[in-house]
Steps between C-alpha positions, in 0.01 A plus 500: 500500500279204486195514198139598610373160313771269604421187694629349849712200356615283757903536553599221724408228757733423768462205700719391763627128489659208743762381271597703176614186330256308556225810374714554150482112419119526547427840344800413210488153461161364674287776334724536220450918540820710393725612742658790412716626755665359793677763797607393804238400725221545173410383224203629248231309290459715191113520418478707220402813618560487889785261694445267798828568690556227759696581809693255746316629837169357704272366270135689584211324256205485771331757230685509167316345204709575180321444169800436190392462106674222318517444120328136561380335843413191369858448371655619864258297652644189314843628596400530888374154468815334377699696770290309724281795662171447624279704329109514421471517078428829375132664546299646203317791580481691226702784587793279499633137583634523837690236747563586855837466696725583786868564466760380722449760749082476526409797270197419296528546130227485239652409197284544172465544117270769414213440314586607139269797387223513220397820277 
């Protein structure tokens, strides 16, 4: 039986993608995000407390806009520079530090650092 109090968390993303390979070097290697499983046909991006599973199928990212925490944008943004990826440098907004990107297969991904909180 589920608690009265507890919140929705967010289990899983799944995203359907062109070429597997090609997905895992960007998510794994690109992005530098832990993979933690591999399957056939699958593989999943562990994000703490939910999963982006990514499926070999017909990529579908008219609509999807996936926001991902990192430890440090400013540092991956250096890293997606040397890899040679055209990206805008990170925006300040107060909130966070975001930068803006498309994977291999056209979904949109905000990347960001929260701000850190006062108090």
């Amino acid at each position: 039986m589920t608690h009265p109090n507890a919140q929705p968390v967010l289990q899983f993303v799944w995203l359907e993608v062109a070429d597997l390979t090609r997905s895992q070097a960007f998510y794994g290697e690109t992005l530098a995000l832990p993979v933690s499983e591999s399957g056939a046909g699958f593989i999943v991006v562990d994000l703490g407390e939910s999963a982006l599973y990514l499926a070999a199928g017909q990529p579908r990212p008219a609509s999807m806009y996936l926001a991902i925490a990192v430890p440090d944008i400013d540092l991956l943004y250096q890293q997606l520079l040397e890899q040679g990826l055209d990206v805008l440098s990170p925006v300040d907004e107060g909130w966070a530090r975001y930068l803006e990107l498309n994977d291999p297969d056209g979904y949109r991904l905000l990347l960001l650092t929260p701000a850190e909180e006062t108090g």
